[in-house]
C-alpha positions in Angstrom: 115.1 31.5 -144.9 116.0 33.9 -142.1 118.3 37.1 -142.6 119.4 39.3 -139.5 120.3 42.5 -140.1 122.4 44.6 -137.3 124.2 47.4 -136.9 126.3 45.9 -133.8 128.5 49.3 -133.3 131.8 47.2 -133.3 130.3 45.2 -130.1 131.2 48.4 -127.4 128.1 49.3 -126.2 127.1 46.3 -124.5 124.1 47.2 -122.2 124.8 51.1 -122.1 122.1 53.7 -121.7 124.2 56.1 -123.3 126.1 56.1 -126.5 129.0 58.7 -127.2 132.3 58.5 -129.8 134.1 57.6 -126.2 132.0 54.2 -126.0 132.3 53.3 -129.4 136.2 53.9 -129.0 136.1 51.4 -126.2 137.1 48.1 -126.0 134.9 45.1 -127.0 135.2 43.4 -124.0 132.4 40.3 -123.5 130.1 42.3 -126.2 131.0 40.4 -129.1 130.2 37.1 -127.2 126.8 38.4 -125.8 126.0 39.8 -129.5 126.9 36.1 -131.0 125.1 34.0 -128.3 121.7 36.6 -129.3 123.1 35.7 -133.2 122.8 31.7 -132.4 120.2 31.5 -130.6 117.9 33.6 -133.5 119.6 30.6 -136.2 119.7 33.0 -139.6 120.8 32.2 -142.5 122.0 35.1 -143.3 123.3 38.1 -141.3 124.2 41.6 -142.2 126.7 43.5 -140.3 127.1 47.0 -140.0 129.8 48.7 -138.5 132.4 45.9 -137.5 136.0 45.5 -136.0 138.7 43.8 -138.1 141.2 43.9 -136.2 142.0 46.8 -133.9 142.9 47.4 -130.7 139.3 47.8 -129.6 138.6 44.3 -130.6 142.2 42.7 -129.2 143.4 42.6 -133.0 141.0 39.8 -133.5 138.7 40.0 -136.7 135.0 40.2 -135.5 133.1 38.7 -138.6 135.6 35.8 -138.1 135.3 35.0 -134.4 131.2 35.6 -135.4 131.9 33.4 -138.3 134.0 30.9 -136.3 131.5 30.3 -133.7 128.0 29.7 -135.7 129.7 27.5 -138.2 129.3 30.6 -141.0 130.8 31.6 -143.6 132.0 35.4 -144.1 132.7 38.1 -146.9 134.0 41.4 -145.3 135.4 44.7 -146.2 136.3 47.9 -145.3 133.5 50.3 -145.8 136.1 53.3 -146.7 137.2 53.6 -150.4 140.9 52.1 -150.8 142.3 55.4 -151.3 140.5 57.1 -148.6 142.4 58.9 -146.0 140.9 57.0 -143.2 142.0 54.0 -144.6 145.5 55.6 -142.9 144.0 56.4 -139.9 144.1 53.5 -137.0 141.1 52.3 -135.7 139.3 53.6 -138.6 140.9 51.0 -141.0 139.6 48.2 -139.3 135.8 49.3 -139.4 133.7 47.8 -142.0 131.0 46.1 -142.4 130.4 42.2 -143.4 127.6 39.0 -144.5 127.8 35.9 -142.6 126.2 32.8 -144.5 125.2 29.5 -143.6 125.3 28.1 -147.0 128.1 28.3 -149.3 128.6 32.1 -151.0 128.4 31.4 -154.7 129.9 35.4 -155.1 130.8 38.4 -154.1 131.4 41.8 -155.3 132.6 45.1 -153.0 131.1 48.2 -154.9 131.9 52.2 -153.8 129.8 55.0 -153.9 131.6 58.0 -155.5 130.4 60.3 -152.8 130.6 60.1 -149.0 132.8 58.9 -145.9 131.3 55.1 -145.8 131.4 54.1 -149.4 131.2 50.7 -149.3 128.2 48.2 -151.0 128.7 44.5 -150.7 127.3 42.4 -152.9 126.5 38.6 -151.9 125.4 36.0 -154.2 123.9 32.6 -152.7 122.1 30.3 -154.9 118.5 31.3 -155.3 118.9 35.0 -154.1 121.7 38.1 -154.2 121.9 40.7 -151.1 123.5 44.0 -150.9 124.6 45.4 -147.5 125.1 49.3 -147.5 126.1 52.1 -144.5 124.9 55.3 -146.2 126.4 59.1 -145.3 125.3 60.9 -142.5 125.3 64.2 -145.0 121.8 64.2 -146.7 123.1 65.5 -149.7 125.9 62.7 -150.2 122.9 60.7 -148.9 121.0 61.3 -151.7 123.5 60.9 -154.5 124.0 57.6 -153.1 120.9 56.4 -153.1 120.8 57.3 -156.7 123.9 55.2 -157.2 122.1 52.3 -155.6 119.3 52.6 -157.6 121.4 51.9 -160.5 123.3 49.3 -159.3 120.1 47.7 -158.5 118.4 47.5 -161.4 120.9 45.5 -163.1 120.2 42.6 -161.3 118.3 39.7 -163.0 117.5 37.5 -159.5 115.7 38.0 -156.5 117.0 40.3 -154.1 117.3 42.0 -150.6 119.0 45.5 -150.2 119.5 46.2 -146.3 121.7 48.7 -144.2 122.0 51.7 -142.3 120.1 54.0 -144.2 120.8 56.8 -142.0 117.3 58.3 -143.2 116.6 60.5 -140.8 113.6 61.3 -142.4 112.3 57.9 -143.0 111.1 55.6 -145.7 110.2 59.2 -147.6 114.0 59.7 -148.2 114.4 56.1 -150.1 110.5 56.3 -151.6 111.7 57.1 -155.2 114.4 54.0 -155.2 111.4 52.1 -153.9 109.2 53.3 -156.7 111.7 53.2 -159.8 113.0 49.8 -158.4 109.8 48.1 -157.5 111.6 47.3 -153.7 109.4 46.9 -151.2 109.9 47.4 -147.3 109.4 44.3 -145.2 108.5 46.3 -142.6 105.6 47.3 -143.0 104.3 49.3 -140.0 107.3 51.1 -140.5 108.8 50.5 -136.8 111.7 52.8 -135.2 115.3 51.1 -134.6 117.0 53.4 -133.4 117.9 54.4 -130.5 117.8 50.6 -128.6 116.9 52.2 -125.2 114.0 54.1 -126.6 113.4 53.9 -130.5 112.0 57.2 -132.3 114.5 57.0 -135.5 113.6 54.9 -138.8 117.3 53.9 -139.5 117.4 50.9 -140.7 115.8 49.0 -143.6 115.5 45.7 -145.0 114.2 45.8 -148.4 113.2 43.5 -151.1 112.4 42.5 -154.5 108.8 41.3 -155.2 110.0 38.1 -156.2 110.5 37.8 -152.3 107.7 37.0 -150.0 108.2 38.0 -146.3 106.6 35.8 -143.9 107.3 37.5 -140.7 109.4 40.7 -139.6 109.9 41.4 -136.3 112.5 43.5 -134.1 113.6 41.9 -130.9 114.1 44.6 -128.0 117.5 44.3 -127.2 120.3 46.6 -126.5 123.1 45.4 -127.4 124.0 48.0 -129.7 122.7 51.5 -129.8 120.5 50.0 -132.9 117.6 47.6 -132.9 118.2 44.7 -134.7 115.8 43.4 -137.9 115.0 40.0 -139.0 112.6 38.6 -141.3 111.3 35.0 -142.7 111.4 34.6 -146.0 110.7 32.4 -149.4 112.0 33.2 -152.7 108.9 32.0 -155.3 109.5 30.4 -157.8 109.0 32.2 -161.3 105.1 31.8 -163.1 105.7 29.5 -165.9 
């Protein structure tokens, strides 16, 4: 299998050298189509999308998972990454971001889970047949950061199949910041040169992070050097083996 993981920032960047709060305000205008002819060509399975437009102005009140969705034939779980009763859920623009999964094969489940601290609360929770994925967009605050991370670790742990926890990890520290979920969940990084993703133009940040149960065997991880977004975007081949009898 393949899974993409981007952070697309609501398709407004485009091929911009500079990224400011005035370009992500901005209107999608051909991004979206450049960012899903990249999406086709690459053929995932899966893809995980952080920071999408449902619906606003920016995006000409079309939903952006489901034009993406639309297009490659895929289906698509998405939701607002601010609590339900968060004040930014008032606040237009800000309650159409989100983020979303788009699936080739048929979703067999899904479950929206919230942090209880943070702005972006939001863990989505995909079940396919053989494997489960969460999708998460953690705070900017290291603190809130933190007790997050904590929260996924016992979200985690519950689970009884294989699975792949991916997102915006905002570490700005790196993989040391999630290196006791790693250890007390047995996750691995597929990455493991432990490459920069962000910014696009010139990468220096470890961001973003696909990581993985070791029921999962990575067969290739790359990072394509594209700017599309002010974020790299991650992609690995994958099997899911088969329990030892």
């Amino acid at each position: 299998m393949r899974f993409l993981l981007y952070n697309i920032c609501y398709a407004t960047h485009g091929n911009q050298r500079k990224f400011s709060l005035l370009g992500m305000l901005g209107r999608t205008h051909d991004h979206l189509d450049e960012i899903t002819e990249f999406v086709r060509n690459l053929d995932p399975d899966v893809i995980g999308l952080i920071e999408v437009d449902n619906g606003s102005y920016r995006s000409r009140k079309k939903s952006q998972p489901e034009k993406m969705a639309e297009v490659l034939g895929h289906f698509h779980s998405y939701r607002s990454k601010y609590g339900a009763g968060s004040r930014w859920q008032r606040i237009p623009i800000y309650n159409n971001q989100g983020n979303a999964f788009l699936a080739k094969d048929t979703i067999h489940g899904e479950k929206f889970h919230y942090f209880d601290r943070g702005m972006k609360k939001l863990v989505i929770e995909l079940e396919l047949e053989k494997i489960t994925f969460f999708l998460v967009h953690l705070a900017l605050s290291y603190k809130a950061r933190q007790e997050q991370i904590l929260h996924l670790y016992h979200l985690v742990k519950e689970t009884k199949r294989p699975y792949i926890l991916a997102g915006d990890f905002n570490a700005f520290m790196g993989e040391k910041e999630i290196q006791l979920l790693m250890s007390a969940s047995g996750l691995k990084n597929a990455d493991k040169d432990m490459q920069p993703s962000f910014p696009s133009h010139n990468p220096k940040k470890n961001l973003d992070f696909i990581l993985h149960s070791p029921e999962i065997k990575v067969n290739k991880f790359w990072m394509p050097d594209v700017q599309l977004s002010d974020h790299l975007p991650l992609i690995i081949d994958f099997e899911v083996l088969e329990p030892e009898s």
